[in-house]
C-alpha positions in Angstrom: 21.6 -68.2 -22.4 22.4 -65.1 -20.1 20.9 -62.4 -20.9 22.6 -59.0 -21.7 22.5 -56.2 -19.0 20.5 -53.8 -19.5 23.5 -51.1 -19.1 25.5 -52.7 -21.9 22.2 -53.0 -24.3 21.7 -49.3 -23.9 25.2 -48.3 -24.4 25.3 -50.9 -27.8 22.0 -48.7 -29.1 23.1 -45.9 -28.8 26.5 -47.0 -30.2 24.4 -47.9 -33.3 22.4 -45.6 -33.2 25.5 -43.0 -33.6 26.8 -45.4 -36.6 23.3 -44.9 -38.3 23.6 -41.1 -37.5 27.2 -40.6 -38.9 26.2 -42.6 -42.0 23.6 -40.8 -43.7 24.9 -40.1 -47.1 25.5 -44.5 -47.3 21.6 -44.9 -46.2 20.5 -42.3 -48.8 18.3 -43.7 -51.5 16.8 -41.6 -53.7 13.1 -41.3 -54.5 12.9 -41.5 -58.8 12.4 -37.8 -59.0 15.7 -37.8 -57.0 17.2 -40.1 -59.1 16.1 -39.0 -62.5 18.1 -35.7 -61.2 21.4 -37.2 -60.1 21.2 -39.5 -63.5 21.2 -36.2 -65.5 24.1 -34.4 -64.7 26.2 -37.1 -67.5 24.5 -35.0 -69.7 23.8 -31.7 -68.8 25.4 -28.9 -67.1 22.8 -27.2 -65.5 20.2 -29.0 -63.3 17.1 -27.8 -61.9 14.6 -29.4 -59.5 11.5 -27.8 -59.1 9.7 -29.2 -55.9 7.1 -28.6 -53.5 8.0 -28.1 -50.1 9.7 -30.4 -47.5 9.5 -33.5 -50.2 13.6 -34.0 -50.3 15.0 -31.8 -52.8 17.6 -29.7 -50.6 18.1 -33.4 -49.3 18.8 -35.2 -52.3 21.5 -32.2 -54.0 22.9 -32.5 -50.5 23.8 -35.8 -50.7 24.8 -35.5 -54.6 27.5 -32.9 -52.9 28.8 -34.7 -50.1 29.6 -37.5 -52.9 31.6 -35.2 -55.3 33.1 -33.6 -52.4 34.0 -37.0 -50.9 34.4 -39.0 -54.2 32.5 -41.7 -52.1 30.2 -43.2 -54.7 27.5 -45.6 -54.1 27.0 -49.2 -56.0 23.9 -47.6 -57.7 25.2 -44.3 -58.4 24.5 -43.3 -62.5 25.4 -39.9 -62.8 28.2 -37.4 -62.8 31.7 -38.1 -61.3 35.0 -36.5 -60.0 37.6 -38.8 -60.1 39.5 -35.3 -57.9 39.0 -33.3 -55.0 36.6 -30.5 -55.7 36.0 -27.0 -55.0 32.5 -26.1 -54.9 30.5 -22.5 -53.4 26.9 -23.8 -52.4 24.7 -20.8 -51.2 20.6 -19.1 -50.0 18.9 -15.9 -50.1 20.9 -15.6 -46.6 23.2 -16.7 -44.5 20.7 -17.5 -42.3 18.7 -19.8 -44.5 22.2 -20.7 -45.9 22.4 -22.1 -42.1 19.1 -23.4 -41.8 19.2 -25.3 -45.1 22.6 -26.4 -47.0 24.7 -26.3 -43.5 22.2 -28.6 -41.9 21.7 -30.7 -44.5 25.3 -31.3 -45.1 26.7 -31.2 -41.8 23.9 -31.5 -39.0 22.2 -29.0 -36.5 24.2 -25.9 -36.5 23.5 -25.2 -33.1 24.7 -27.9 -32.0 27.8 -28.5 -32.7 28.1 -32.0 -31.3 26.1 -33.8 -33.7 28.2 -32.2 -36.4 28.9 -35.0 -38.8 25.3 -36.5 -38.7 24.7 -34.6 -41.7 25.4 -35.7 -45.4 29.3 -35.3 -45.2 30.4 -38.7 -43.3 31.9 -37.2 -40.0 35.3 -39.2 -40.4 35.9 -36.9 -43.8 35.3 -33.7 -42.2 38.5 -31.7 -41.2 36.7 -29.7 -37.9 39.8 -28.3 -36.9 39.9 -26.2 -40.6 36.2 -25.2 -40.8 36.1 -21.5 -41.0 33.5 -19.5 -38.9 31.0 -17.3 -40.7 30.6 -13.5 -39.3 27.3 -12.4 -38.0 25.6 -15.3 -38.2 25.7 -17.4 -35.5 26.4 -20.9 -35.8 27.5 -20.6 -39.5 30.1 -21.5 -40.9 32.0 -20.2 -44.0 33.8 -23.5 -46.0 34.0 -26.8 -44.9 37.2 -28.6 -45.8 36.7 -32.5 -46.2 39.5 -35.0 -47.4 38.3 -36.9 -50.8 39.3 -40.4 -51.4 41.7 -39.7 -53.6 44.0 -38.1 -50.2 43.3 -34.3 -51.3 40.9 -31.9 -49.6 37.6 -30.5 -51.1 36.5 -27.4 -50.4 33.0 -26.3 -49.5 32.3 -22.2 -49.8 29.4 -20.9 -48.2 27.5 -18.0 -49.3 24.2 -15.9 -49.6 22.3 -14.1 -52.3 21.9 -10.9 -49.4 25.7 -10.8 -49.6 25.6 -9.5 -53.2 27.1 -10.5 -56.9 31.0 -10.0 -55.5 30.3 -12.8 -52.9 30.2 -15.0 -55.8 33.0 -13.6 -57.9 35.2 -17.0 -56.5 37.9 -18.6 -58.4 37.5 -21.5 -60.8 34.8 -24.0 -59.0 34.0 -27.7 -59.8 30.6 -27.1 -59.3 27.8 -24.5 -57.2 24.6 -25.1 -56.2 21.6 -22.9 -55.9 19.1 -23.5 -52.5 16.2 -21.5 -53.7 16.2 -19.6 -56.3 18.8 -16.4 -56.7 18.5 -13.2 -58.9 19.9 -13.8 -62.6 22.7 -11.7 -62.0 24.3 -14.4 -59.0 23.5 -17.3 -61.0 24.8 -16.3 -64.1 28.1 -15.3 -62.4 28.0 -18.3 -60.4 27.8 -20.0 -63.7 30.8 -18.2 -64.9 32.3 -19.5 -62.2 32.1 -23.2 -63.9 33.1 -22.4 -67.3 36.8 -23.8 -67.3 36.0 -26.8 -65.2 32.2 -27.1 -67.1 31.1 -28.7 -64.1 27.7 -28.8 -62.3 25.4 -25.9 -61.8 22.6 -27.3 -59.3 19.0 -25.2 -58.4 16.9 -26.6 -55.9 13.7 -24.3 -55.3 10.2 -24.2 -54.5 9.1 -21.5 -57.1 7.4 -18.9 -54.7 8.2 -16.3 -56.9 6.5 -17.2 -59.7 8.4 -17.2 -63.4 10.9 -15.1 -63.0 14.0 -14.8 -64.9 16.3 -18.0 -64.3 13.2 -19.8 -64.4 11.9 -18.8 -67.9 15.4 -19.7 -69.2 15.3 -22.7 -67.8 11.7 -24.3 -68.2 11.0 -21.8 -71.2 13.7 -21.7 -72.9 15.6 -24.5 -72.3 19.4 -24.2 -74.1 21.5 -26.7 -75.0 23.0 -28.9 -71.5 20.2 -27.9 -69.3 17.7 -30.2 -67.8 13.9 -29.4 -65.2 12.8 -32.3 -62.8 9.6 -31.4 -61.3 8.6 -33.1 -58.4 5.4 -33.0 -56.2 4.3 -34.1 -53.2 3.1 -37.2 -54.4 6.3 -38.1 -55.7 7.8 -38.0 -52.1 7.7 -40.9 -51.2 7.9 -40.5 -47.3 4.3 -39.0 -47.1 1.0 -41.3 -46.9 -1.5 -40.6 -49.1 -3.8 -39.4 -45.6 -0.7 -36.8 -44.5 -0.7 -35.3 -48.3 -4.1 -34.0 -48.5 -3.7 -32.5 -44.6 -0.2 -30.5 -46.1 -2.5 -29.7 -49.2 -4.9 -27.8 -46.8 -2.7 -26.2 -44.5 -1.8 -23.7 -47.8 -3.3 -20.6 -48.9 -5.4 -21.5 -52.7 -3.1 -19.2 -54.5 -0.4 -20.7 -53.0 -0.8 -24.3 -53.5 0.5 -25.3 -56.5 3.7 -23.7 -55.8 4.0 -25.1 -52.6 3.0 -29.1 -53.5 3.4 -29.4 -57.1 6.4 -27.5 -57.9 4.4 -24.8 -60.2 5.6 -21.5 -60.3 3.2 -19.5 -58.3 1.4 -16.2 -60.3 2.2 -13.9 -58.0 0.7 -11.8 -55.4 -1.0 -8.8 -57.1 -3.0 -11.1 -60.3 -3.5 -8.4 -63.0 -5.9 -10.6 -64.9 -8.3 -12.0 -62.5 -11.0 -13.4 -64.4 -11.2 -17.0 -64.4 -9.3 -18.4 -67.5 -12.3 -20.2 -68.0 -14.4 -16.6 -69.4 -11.6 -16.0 -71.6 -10.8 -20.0 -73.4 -12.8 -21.3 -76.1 -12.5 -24.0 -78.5 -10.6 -23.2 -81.9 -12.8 -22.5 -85.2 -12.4 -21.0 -88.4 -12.3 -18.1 -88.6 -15.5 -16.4 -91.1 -13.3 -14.0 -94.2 -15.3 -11.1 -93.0 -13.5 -10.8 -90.2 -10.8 -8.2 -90.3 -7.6 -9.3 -88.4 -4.3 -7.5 -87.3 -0.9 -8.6 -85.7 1.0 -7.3 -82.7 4.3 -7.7 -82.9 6.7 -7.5 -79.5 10.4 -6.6 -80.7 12.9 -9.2 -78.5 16.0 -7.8 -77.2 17.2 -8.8 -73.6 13.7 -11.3 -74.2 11.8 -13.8 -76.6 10.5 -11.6 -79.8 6.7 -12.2 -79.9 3.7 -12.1 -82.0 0.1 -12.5 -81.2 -2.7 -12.4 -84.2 -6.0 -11.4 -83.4 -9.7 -11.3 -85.4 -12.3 -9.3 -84.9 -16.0 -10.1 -84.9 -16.8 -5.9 -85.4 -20.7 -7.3 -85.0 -20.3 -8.2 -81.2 -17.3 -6.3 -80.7 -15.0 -9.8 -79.4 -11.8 -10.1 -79.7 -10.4 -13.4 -80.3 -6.6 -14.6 -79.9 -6.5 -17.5 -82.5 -2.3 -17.2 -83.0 0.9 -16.6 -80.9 4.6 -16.9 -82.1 7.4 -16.4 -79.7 11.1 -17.5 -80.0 14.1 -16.2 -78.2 17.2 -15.2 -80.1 19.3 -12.2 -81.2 19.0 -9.6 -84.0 20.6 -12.5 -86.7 17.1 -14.1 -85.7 15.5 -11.7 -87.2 14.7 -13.3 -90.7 13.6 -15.9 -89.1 11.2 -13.7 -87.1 9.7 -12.3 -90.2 8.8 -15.9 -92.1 6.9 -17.2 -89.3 5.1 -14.0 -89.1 4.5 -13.9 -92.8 3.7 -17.6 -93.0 0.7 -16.8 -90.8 -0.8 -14.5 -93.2 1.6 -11.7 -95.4 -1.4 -9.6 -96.0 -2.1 -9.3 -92.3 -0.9 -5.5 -91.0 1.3 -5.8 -88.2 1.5 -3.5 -85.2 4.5 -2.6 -83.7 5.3 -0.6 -80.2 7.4 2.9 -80.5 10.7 1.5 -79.5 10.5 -0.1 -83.3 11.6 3.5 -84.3 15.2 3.4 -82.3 18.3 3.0 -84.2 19.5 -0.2 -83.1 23.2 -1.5 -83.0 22.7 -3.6 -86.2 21.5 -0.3 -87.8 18.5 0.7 -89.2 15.3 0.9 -87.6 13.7 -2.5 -86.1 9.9 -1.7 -87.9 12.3 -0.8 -91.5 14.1 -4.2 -90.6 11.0 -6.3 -90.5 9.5 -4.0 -93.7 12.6 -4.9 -95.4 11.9 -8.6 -94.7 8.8 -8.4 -96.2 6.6 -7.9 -93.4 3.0 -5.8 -93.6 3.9 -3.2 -91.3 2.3 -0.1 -90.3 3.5 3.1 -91.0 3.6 4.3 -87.4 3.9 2.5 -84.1 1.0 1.3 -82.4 -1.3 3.9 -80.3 -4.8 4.2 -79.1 -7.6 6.8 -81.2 -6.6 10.2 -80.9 -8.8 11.9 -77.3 -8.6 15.8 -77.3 -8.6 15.4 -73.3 -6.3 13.1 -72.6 -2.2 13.9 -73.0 -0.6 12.5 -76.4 1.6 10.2 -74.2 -1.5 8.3 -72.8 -2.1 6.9 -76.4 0.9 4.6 -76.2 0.2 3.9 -72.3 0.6 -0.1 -71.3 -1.7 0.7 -68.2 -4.3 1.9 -70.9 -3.7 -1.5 -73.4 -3.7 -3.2 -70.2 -6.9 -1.6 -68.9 -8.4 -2.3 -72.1 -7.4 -5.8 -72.4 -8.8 -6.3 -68.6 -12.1 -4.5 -69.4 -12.7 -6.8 -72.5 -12.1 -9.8 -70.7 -14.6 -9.0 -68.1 -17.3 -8.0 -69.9 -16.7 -11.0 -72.2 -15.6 -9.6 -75.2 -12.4 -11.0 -75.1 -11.7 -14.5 -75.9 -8.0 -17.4 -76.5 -7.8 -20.5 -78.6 -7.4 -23.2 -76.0 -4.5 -24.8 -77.5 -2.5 -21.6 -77.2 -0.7 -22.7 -74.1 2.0 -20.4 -74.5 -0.2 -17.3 -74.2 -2.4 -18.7 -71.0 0.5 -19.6 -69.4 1.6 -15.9 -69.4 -1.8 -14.8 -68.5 -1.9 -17.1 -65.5 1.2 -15.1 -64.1 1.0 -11.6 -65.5 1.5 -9.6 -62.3 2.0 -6.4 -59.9 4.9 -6.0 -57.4 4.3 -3.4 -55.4 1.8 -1.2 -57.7 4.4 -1.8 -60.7 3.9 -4.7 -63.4 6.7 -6.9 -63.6 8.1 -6.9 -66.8 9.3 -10.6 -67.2 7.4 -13.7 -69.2 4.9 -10.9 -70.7 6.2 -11.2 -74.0 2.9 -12.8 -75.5 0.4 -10.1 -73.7 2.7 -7.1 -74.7 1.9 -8.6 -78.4 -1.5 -8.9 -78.0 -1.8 -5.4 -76.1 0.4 -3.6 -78.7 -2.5 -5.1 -81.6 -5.6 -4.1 -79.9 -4.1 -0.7 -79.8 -4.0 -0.5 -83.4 -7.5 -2.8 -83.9 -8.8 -0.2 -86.0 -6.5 -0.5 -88.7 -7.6 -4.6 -88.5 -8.1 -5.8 -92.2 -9.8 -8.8 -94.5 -7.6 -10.6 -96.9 -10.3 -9.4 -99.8 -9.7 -5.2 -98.5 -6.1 -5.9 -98.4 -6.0 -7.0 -101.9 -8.2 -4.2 -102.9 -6.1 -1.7 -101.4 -3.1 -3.3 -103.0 -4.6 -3.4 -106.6 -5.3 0.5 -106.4 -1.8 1.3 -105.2 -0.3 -0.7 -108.4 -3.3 0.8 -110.7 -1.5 4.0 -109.5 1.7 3.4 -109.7 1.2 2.5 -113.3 
């Protein structure tokens, strides 16, 4: 048999080679993580996956794009489905990183314009002569028309969180999709941006910056059509066991779970840094003498909390054995007071001073809760009375937090183990820049707002003492 020359060998390799290129999004096959996410979009709206870096997930909502935008569908495919061309806006924290990540992805280097077509879009959908050019960035481009199966065009809409809420202010979309998390105000308005059409709202992130907003909604929270994929290193399934651990290494401690397992990071400036393990300890009992109090964090833009403390006066610990915390609005509010009068309706409550606003339901939130039923104390929480400190400091969260810190140190404060709810806070209660961030505290603001008032902690047996003497003198 004659052998091939070695000219025409080369030129059918590369040939191949190019078909192999140009037909990425039919060789993609999903790890399960990757899967499990595509599955979920038949029934949810919004879709999160939460991954450690470089283990596919820009990859695989890239290639769940191309097919909505081409309507070309593999054998195996299980989840959502245009039967239409689509519109979607797909976006970064820049355009840059826009470049760098969804660009590439979908369409191939973007400095070389060549090999555009070797990304997840098939290159003989792609309508090169229409893509628009972004301005000052080079390389970028803007949208990215591509012709469905159905004979229409899709339309692919670049943008960047830098660029500001109005760059997302687009017409009705079939879908957007998220490339690293974006401030709450861009995604809910790239949300909005779905509601007619109800279609896809994709985030694909490595949580760097810790629990923020979007992410409390959706791993906290968690409404109704929204679904979290986590997925580690371990679940990517193009790393040996041998390159893991090296990736593992290469990251800073306080950076590593972020960064290969997907877990939102704490946060550069640690407010509590004493190892959980001081502060944990197994549930017990808790003796009668032990005077107790509640701290109660009024929810408005955030989940209402309530954190119940005891008080072993003998050693002078502290000891978190309760937490309650539920998102909602001011009809929530009844529901508010049962848990916290299921836990105990002789057990005073602390409150912070913005209980004493009017609020646009009406009366006070403290009256509110008092009208429900709940213990309350006469006046908001603050610290003892100090002739040289200002009257302000008494109601200081640097001071409650100070306190709370101090505590823990010298081991006089202590958590039920099995309130996960309240650790979890505690493992990302932070600083930016000097300034604690105000976001997934809801749980230490409740705890911080009871020690304030921890000398007004009562027994059940002085609480119905005190109550007897009131009636005796009412009668």
């Amino acid at each position: 048999m004659q052998s091939m020359p070695p000219e025409t060998l080369a030129a059918l390799r590369t040939s191949a080679a190019g078909k192999v290129k140009c037909s990425r999004l039919e060789l993609y096959e999903p790890y399960a993580k990757q899967r499990l996410f595509h599955v979920l979009g038949v029934s949810t709206r919004e879709r999160a996956l939460i991954a450690a870096n470089q283990s596919g997930k820009t990859f695989c909502a890239g290639a769940e794009v191309a097919m909505h935008m081409t309507g070309r569908y593999p054998g195996w495919w299980e989840g959502k489905r245009f039967d239409h061309a689509v519109r979607w806006t797909a976006g970064s924290e820049s355009a840059e990183l826009t470049r760098k990540g969804i660009q590439r992805v979908l369409l191939g280097p973007p400095e070389t314009e060549a090999e555009w077509g070797t990304g997840m879009l098939p290159k003989d959908t792609i309508l090169f002569a229409d893509i628009a050019r972004a301005q000052g960035t080079p390389d970028a481009v803007a949208t990215i028309p591509v012709r469905h199966v159905s004979g229409d065009v899709s339309v692919l809409q670049m943008a960047s969180y830098s660029q500001g809420r109005g760059k997302w202010q687009a017409d009705t979309l079939d879908g957007v999709w998220f490339d690293e998390e974006p401030p709450l105000e861009i995604y809910t308005e790239g949300m909005t941006r779905t509601n007619i059409s109800e279609g896809p709202v994709l985030l694909t992130a490595t949580p760097m910056l810790g629990m923020t907003t979007v992410l409390f909604r959706l791993m906290r929270e968690r409404p109704a059509g929204t679904a979290v994929v986590s997925m580690t290193l371990d679940d990517a399934e193009h790393y040996t066991p041998e390159q893991r651990l090296r990736l593992v290494a290469t990251y800073p401690e306080h950076e590593r779970e972020a960064r290969t397992k997907g877990i939102p990071m704490r946060g550069s400036g640690l407010i509590f840094q004493v190892p959980e393990s001081d502060i944990v300890c197994a549930p017990f009992e808790i003796p009668e003498h032990w005077p107790r109090i509640c701290g109660l964090d009024f929810g408005a833009d955030h989940p209402t909390a309530a954190a119940w403390l005891a008080w072993d006066r003998d050693a002078d610990v502290i000891y978190v054995y309760d937490a309650y915390r539920k998102s909602g609005n001011s009809q929530m509010l009844p529901l508010h007071a049962a848990a916290i009068k299921a836990r105990g309706d002789w057990i005073l409550c602390a409150w912070p001073h913005d209980g004493n606003n009017e609020t646009a339901a009406g009366p006070q939130l403290a009256k509110q809760y008092r009208d429900q039923g709940v213990n309350m104390r006469e006046e908001n929480a603050k610290f003892p009375e100090d002739p040289k400190a200002p009257e302000r400091s008494r109601i200081s969260v640097e001071a409650g937090v100070s306190e709370m810190l101090t505590r823990m140190i010298t081991g006089r404060f202590k958590v039920f183990r099995h309130l996960g709810d309240w650790l979890e806070e505690y493992r990302q209660y932070h600083r930016d820049k000097g300034v604690i961030v105000k976001v997934y505290d809801d749980l230490i603001s409740a705890t911080r707002i009871a020690i304030m008032d921890l000398r007004y902690a009562t027994t059940n047996e002085r609480h119905e003492r005190v109550r007897r003497e009131r009636n005796w003198r009412v009668a």
